[in-house]
C-alpha positions in Angstrom: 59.0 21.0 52.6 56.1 21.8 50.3 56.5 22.2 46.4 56.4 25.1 44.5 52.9 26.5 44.3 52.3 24.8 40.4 49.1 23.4 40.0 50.8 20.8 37.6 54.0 20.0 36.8 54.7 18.0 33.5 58.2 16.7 32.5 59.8 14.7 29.5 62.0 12.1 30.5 65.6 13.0 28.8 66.3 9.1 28.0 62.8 8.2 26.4 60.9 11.4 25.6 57.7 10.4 27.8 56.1 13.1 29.2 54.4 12.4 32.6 53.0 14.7 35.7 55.8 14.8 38.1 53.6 13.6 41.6 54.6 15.4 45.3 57.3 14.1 46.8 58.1 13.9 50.3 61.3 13.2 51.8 63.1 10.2 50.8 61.4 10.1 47.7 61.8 10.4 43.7 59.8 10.1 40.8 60.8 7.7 37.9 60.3 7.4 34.5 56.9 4.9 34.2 58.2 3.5 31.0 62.4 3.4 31.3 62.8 3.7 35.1 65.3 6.5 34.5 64.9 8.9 38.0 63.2 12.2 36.7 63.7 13.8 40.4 64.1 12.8 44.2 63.9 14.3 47.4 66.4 14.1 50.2 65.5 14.8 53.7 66.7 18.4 54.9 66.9 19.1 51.5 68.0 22.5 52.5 70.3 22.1 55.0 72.4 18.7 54.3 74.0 19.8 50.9 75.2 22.6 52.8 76.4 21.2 55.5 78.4 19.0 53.2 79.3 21.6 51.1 80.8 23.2 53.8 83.0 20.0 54.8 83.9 19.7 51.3 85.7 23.3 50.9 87.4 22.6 54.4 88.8 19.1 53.4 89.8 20.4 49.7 92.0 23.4 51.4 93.5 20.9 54.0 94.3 18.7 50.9 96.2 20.6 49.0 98.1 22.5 52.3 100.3 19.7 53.4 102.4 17.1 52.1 100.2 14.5 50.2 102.9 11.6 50.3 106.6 11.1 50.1 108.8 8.6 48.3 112.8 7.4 49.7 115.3 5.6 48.2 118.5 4.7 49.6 118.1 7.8 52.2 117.1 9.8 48.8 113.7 11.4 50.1 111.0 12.8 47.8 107.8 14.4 49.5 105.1 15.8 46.9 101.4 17.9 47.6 98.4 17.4 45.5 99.6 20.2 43.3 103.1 19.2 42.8 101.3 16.3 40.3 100.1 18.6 38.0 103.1 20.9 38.3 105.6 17.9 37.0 103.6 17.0 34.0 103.8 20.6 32.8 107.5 20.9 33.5 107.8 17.5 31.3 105.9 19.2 28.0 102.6 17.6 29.1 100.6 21.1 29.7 97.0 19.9 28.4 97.5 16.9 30.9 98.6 19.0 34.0 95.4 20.9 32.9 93.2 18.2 32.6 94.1 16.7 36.3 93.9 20.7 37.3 90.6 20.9 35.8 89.0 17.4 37.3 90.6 16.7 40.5 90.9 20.3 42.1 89.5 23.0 39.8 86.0 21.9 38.5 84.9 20.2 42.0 85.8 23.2 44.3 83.8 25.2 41.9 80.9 22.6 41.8 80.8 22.2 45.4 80.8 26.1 45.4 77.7 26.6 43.6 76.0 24.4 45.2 76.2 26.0 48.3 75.2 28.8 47.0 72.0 27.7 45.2 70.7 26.2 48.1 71.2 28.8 50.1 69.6 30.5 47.1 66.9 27.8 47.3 66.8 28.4 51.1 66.3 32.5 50.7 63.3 32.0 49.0 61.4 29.7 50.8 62.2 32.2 54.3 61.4 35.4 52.2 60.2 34.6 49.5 61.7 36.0 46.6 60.4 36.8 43.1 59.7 34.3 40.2 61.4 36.2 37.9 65.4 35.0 39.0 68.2 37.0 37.2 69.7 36.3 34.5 73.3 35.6 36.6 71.9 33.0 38.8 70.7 31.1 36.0 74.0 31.0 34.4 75.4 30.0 37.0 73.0 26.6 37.4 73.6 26.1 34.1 77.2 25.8 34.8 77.0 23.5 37.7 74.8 21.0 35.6 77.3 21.3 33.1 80.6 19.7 35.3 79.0 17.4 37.6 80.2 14.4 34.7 83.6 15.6 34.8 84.5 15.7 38.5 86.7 12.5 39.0 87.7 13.0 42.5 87.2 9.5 43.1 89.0 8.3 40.3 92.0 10.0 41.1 91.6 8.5 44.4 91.6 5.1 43.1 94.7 6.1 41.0 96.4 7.3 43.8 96.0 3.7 45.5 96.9 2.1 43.0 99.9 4.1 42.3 101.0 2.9 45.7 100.7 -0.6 45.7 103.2 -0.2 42.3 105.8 1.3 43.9 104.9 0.2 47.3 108.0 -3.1 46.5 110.8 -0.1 45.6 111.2 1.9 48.1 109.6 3.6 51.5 106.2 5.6 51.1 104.8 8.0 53.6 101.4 9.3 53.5 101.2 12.7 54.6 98.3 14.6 56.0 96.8 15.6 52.8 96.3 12.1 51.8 93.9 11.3 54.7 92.4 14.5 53.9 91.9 14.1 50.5 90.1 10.8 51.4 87.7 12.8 53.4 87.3 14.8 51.1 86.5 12.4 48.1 84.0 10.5 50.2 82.2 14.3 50.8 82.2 15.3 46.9 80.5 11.6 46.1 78.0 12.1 48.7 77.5 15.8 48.0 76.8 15.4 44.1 74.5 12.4 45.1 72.1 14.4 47.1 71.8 17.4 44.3 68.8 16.7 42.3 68.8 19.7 39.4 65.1 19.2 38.5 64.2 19.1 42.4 66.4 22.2 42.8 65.5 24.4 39.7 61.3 24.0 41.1 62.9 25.6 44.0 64.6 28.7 42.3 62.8 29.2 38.8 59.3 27.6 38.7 57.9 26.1 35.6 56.1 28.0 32.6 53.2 25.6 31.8 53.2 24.8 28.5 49.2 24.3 26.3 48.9 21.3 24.3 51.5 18.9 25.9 49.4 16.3 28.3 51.3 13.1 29.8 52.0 10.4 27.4 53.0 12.7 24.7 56.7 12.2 23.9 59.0 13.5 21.3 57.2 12.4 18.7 54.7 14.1 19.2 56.0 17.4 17.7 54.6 19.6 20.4 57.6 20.5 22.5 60.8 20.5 23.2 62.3 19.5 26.2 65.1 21.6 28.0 68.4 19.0 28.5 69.4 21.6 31.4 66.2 22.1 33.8 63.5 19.9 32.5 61.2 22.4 31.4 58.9 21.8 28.0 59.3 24.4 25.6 57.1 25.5 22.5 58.7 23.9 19.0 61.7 26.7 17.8 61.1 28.7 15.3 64.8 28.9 14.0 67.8 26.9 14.9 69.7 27.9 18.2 66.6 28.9 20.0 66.8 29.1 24.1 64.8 28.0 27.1 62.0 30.1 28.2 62.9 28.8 31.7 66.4 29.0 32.2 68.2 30.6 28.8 69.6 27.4 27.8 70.4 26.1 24.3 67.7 23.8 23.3 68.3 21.0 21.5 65.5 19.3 19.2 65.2 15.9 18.4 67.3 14.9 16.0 68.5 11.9 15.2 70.6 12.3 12.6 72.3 15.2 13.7 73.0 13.4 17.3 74.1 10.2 15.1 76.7 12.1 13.2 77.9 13.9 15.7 78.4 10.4 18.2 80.2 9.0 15.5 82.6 11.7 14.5 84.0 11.8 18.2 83.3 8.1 18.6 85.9 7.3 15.3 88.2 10.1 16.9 88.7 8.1 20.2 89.5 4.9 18.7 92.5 6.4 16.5 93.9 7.7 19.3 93.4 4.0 21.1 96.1 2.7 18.1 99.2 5.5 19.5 97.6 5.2 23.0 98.4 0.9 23.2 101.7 1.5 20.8 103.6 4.3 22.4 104.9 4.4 26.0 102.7 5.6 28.4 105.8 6.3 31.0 109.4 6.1 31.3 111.2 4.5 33.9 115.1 6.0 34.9 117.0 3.4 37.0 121.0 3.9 37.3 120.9 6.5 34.3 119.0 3.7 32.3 116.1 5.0 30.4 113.1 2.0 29.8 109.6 3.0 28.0 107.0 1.0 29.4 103.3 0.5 27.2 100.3 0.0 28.9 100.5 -4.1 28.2 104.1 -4.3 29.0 103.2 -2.4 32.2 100.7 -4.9 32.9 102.2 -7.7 31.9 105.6 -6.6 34.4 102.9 -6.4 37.3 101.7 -9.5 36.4 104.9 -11.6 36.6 106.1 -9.7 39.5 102.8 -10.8 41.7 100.8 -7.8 41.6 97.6 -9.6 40.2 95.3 -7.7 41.4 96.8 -4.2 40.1 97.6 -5.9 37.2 94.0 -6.9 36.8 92.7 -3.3 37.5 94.8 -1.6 35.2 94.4 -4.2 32.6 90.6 -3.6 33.3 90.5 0.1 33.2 93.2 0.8 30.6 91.7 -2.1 28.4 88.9 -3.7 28.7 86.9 -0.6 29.4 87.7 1.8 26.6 87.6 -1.3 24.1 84.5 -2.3 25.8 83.2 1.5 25.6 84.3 1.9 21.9 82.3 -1.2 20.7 79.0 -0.9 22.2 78.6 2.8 21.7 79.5 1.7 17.4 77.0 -1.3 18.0 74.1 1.6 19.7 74.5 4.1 17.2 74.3 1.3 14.1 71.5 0.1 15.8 70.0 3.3 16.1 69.7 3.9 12.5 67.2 0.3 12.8 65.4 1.4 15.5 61.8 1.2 13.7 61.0 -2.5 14.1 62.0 -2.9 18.0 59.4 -3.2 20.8 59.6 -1.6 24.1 61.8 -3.8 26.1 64.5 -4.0 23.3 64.7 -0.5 23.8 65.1 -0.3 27.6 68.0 -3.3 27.0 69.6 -1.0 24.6 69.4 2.1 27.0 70.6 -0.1 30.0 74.2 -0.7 27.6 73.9 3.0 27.0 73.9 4.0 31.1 76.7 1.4 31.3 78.9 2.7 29.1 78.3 6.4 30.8 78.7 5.1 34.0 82.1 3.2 33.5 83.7 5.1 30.9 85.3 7.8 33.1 87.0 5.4 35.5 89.6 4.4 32.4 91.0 7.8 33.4 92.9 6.0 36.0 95.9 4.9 34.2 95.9 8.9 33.5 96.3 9.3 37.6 98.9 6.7 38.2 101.3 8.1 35.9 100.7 12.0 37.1 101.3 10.2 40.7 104.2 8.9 39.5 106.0 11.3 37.6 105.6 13.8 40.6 106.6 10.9 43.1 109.6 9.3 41.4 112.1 11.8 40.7 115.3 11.1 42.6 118.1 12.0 39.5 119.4 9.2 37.8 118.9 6.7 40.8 115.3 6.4 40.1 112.9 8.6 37.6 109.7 8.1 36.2 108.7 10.4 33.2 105.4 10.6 31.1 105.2 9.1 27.8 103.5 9.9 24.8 101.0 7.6 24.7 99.4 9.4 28.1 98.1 12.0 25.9 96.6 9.7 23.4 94.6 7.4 26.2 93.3 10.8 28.1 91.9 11.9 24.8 90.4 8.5 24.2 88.8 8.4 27.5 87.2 12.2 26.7 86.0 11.7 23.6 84.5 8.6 24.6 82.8 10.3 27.1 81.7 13.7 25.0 80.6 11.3 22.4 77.9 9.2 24.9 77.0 13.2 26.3 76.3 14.0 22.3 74.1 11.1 21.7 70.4 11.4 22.2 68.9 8.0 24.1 65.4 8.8 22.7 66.2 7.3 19.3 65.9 3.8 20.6 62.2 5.1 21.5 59.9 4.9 18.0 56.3 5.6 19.1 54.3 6.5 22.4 52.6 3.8 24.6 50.0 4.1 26.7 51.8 4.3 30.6 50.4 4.4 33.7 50.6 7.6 35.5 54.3 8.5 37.7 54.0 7.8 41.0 56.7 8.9 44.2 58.7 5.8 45.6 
């Protein structure tokens, strides 16, 4: 499928600032960053017709898993059977609203919707290119893209799946579990969401819908530095320097969102210093209680770990001490060791910087799959409730570790990569690969 009709199309990277020519791409292809690597766009094959038909599957398999029974749990002839909703429904019956919310909002609510719009984009996308529409698109269509690149970080289908499994194997040694049909479902359905959001490319997709205003006076190799532009964090197009504070894209009404380094430092910190006081209550506190016999035992995130561990569940054990530990420490301490060495950033060379942004995509990349300790105790709670035989309620340190795994996150989304980046080089043009 041929490109918009744009003689040239010019785009500053969002990690480093370099602004290069974006080249024709044909299917298969994308178009990296010549001086970071990071992927500026790509084009699938069928671009127009294989989100959809994913899509599609996605809706269907999100309806079937939350229509039947997702799994049950017996005891002694005791017999507990739960759907996909039922977890968020027990955490709000147990005083834990912002939780049932947040599993609401990440497993169900926020992926239906993304998958929603981007059925309707492309079909949007695919309008066009049969009818051709007008440049100008309205004002509601570009709200609505804005929105979709807005949740695609918070979808965690798959790491509720992984919660799920995990929650199994835990409880696997008391008692009888039956998966229902949802379950299988729901498996479906998370292997369609990752493929779906991997196939949506937002710059590919906006050149489809709203093409680019060129922009005098910016050329490739210019970067942020070069106090000629501003760069749109939302569609990639270059903007003229504001005039006041708050100003919007000429593209697609988004905020814009100058370079600032100081303002993104402060602002990384703030919510970076938040997360790790809630860490303290998050490792101190119970994250769950456990009812056996009308005995009531809190059990922390080590001394849940350390009970898996002596019972020969070392591999959960290892997973949970991973994602409940070792990641959100991990997370906390080389964010504080990016943004100190942020404010130092003048005397480093090129490849320091692409080491320093490589930590920085790690810590993005893992940070969100610490929400699984989150997952097994919603699992739980809504699975384990058989009276005083057997009961599993949530503790108060489940709160504290969601909002450590959320402000971890907002605080990587706040921070602005293109401080580790001090001067322009000279790069060689993009090229499609």
């Amino acid at each position: 499928m041929s490109e918009p009709a744009v003689s040239q199309i010019y785009i500053a990277c969002e990690e480093c600032g370099l602004v290069t020519e974006l080249p024709p791409l044909g299917d298969g292809q994308k178009a990296s960053c010549p001086r970071c690597g990071h992927t500026l766009a790509k084009h699938i094959s069928l671009p127009l017709k294989r989100p959809l038909s994913y899509g599609i599957a996605c809706l269907i398999m999100l309806v079937l898993s939350i229509s039947f029974p997702f799994m049950s749990f017996s005891v002694q002839g005791i017999r507990q059977e739960i759907t996909l909703l039922n977890a968020a429904e027990m955490l709000n019956t147990f005083e834990n609203s912002l939780l049932a919310v947040l599993l609401l909002l990440t497993v169900v609510i926020l992926p239906a919707l993304y998958i929603s719009l981007v059925l309707y984009l492309y079909w949007l996308a695919r309008q066009r290119q049969r009818a051709g529409m007008p440049e100008g698109e309205s004002l509601h269509n570009k709200r609505l893209f804005r929105t979709m690149c807005r949740m695609e970080p918070w979808l965690m289908v798959d790491v509720f799946l992984i919660g799920v499994l995990v929650s199994l194997i835990k409880i696997a040694s008391m008692a009888d579990i039956g998966l229902g049909m949802s379950f299988w479902a729901f498996c479906i359905y998370t292997m369609l969401v990752v493929k779906c959001v991997s196939m949506v490319d937002r710059t590919w997709l906006w050149l489809q819908i709203v093409p680019m205003h060129p922009l005098e006076g910016v050329m490739p190799g210019d970067s942020h530095h070069s106090v000629n532009h501003v760069s749109c964090h939302i569609c990639a197009q270059l903007n003229p320097l504001p005039e006041k504070d708050h100003a919007f894209c000429v593209r697609c009404g988004g905020l814009l969102h100058p370079f600032s380094p100081q303002q993104s430092l402060q602002r990384s910190w703030a919510l970076l210093i938040a997360s790790a006081i809630f860490f303290i209550p998050a490792n101190l506190y119970p994250m769950m209680y456990t009812v056996s016999l009308g005995r009531s035992e809190g059990s922390t995130i080590i001394g849940g770990i350390v009970l898996l561990w002596q019972l020969g569940s070392y591999p959960i054990a290892a997973v949970i001490f991973l994602a409940s530990v070792v990641i959100p420490l991990a997370k906390i301490f080389a964010l504080g060791w990016l943004y100190t060495n942020a404010r130092r950033s003048g005397d480093i060379d090129s490849r320091q910087a692409i080491q320093r942004l490589r930590l920085y995509r790690m810590t993005e990349l893992i940070g969100r799959w610490s929400m699984i300790d989150i997952f097994v105790v919603a699992i739980l709670v809504a699975l384990v409730q058989l009276q005083n035989l057997m009961a599993i309620y949530p503790g108060p340190a489940a709160l504290s570790f969601a909002c450590v795994v959320v402000l971890t996150m907002i605080s990587a989304m706040v921070f602005d990569p293109r401080v580790f980046w001090t001067e322009s080089e000279s790069v060689p043009r993009t090229e499609a690969t």
